[in-house]
N, C-alpha and C positions, 0 to 999 in steps of 0.2 A: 116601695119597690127597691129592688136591689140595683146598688149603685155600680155605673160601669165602668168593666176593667179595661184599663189602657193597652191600648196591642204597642206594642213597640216595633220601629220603624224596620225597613227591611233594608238590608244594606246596597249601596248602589252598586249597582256593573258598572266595571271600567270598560271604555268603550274595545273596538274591539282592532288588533293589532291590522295593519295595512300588510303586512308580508307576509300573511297567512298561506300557503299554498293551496292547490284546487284539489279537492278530494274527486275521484271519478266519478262516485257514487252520488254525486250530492245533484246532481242535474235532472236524475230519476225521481218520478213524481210521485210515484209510493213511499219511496226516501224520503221524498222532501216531505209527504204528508203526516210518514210518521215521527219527525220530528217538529212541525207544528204541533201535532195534538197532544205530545210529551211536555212541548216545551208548556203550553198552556196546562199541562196537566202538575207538572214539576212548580209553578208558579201557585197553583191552587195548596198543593201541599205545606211550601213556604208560607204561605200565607195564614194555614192554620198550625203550623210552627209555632211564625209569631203571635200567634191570641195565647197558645197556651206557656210561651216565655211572658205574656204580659198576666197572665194567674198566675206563675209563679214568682213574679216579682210584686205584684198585687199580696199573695198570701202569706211569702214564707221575707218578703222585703231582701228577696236574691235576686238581684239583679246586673250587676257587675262580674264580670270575667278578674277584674284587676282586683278585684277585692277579696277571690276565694283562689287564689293562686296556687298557695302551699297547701289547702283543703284539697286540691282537683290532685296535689301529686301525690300526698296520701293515697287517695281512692283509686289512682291509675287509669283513670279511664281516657282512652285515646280515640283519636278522631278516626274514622273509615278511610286509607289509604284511598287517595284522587290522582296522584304524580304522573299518571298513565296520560289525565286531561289537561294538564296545564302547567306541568313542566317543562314542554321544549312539546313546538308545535310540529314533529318528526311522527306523533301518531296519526294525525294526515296523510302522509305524502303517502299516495301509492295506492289509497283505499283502506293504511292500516289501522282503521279504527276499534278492531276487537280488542285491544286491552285497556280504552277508557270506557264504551260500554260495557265490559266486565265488570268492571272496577265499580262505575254506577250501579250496575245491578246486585254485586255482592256486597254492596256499602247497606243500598238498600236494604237486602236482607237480614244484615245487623241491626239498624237499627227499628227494624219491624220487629226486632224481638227485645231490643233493648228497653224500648217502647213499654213492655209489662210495667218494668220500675215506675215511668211515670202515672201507669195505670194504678200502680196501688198507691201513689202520692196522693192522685186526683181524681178518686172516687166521685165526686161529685160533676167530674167534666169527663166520666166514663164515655160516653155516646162520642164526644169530638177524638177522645185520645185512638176509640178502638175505630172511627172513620180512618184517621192517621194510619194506621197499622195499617188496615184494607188499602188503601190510596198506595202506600207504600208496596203492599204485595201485588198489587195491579200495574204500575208500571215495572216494577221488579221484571215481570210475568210480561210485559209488554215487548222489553227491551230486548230480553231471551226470546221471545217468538221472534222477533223481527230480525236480530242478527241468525236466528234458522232459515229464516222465509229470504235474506241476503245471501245467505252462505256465507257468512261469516266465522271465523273460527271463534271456540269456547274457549277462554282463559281464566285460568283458576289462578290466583293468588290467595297467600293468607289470608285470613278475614281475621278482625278484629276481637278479642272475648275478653271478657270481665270475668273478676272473680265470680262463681255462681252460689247459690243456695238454694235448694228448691223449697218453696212455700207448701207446706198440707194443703192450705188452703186456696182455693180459687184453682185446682188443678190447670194453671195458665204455665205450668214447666220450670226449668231454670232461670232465677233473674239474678241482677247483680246482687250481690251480698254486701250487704252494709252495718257497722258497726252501732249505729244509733240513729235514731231520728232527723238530725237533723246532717247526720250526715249520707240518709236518703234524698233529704232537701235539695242537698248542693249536688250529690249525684242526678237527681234529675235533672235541675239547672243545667249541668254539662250534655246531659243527656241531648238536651234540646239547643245550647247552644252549639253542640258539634254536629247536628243535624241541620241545622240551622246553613254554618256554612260551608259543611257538604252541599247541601243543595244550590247553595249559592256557585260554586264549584263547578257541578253537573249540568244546570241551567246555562251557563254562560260556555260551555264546550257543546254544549246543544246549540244553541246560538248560533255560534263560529259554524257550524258544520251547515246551520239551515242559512246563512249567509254568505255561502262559499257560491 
């Protein structure tokens, strides 16, 4: 039988600040429900994050952030702008939370495309990477209905992009371009560790909001 891979730990929430102020919105029970079944849905995603950081440190022995430092600046690839959630808790006050749920939902839809990279690393864990994707494009899709169905405004900030190249094969679009092998490897590794705590990110501003 094949031997099992270690999922690596997920990291803890810091609890959550006392001075938070009271969002209007958050007392409303459609509010509040759809930020339960986010938060739970957000938690599921992290959770199959980390199984597929624990294959890639199971297969390619990448496992370390501190260790592929000067690799990750080569490659450039940068994390999905959050600053909207957890820079300065003033996207509260007032009910202004349209520019962290933007920010989640366009983070999201980055790395729902980033995601190919790791699909063509890990052919063999296709079925969990393209769940990932779907999960991803479903709360994406979630957070945009509900700030319509709020009345919430639409905020567009930059989104994040990689160098691209498109593949002949597998007509799955533009993915990051990578120079060799194994510097696919460590792109995926980032790939997933900046998804990773984007989410952790996203979660914990869901949180505060369903705690308010």
């Amino acid at each position: 039988p094949a031997p099992l891979l270690p999922v690596l730990p997920l990291l803890p929430l810091l609890p959550l600040p006392p001075w938070l102020p009271v969002l209007p919105l958050s007392g409303d029970q459609d509010f509040q429900l759809f930020l339960h079944k986010n938060l739970e849905f957000t938690g599921k995603i992290r959770a199959d994050v980390a199984t597929l950081q624990g294959v890639v440190c199971t297969t390619f022995q990448l496992c370390r952030k501190e260790e592929l430092v000067l690799v990750q600046q080569d490659l450039g690839i940068a994390q999905a702008p959050l600053e909207q959630c957890h820079s300065h808790p003033r996207w509260l006050r007032g009910g202004q939370a349209e520019g962290c749920f933007s920010q989640i939902r366009d983070g999201l839809r980055a790395y729902h495309s980033s995601l190919a990279a790791v699909l063509e690393l890990l052919p063999g864990h296709a079925s969990l990477v393209e769940t990932l994707q779907l999960d991803a494009a479903n709360l994406s899709s979630n957070i945009q209905q509900q700030m319509e169905d709020l009345g919430l405004a639409t905020v567009t900030y930059p989104t994040v992009t990689y160098p691209t190249v498109t593949y002949p094969t597998g007509g799955r679009g533009p993915l990051p371009a990578f120079s060799s092998r194994f510097h696919h490897q460590v792109g995926g590794f980032f790939i997933l560790a900046n998804f990773q705590q984007f989410l952790q990110t996203a979660y914990r501003a869901l949180r505060h909001l369903a705690h308010l």
